[in-house]
Phi, psi and omega in degrees: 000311169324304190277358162293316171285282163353309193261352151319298195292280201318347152276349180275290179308333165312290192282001157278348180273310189324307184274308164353296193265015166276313222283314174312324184251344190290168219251321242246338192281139186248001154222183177252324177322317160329289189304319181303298175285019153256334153303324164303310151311343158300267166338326191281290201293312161322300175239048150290317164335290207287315202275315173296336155294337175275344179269323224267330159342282184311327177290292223287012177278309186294110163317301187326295185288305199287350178276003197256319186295137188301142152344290161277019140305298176324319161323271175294357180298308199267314168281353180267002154322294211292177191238355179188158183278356159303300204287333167286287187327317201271304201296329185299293212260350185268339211234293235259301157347312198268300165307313175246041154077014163244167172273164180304302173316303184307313173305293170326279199316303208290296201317318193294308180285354170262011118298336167262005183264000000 
């Protein structure tokens, strides 16, 4: 749920940086005050970011909680990191499989099912 509340708040500062900078270029805006409260609702929505991310460290800093967790959570914890789907593949099949005594397939099945749950 933590890491759920995170990509909440990080989409909301996304698509508020998004309009913001729509907002910036149109031609048609006749003050600034529009840009100001989306920046202000930016910030806002920031730092809700920053404290659910700062909650959710702290669990996955605790070995106790993190140990508890299906692999593939752990998996994914670790892979929405990553920066390309070379770099998961390669992390998949060189590090994280291999660490935890499963296979890629076994690995594919568990991520597919907490996509469809």
């Amino acid at each position: 749920l933590i890491k759920a509340a995170v990509a909440t708040w990080s989409d909301k500062v996304m698509f508020a940086n998004e309009k913001i900078n729509k907002l910036k270029k149109s031609a048609e805006r006749t003050n600034d005050m529009e840009v100001m409260q989306q920046e202000k609702d930016r910030d806002g929505a920031l730092g809700s970011l920053q404290v659910w991310s700062q909650l959710s460290d702290a669990f996955m800093e605790d070995k106790g909680f993190t140990d508890k967790l299906r692999p593939e959570l752990k998996f994914i914890d670790t892979a929405v990191k990553l920066e390309t789907e070379t770099e998961v593949r390669k992390f998949a099949t060189q590090t994280f499989c291999p660490e935890a005594s499963m296979s890629v397939e076994e690995l594919r099945e568990g991520v597919r099912y907490f996509r469809n749950s």
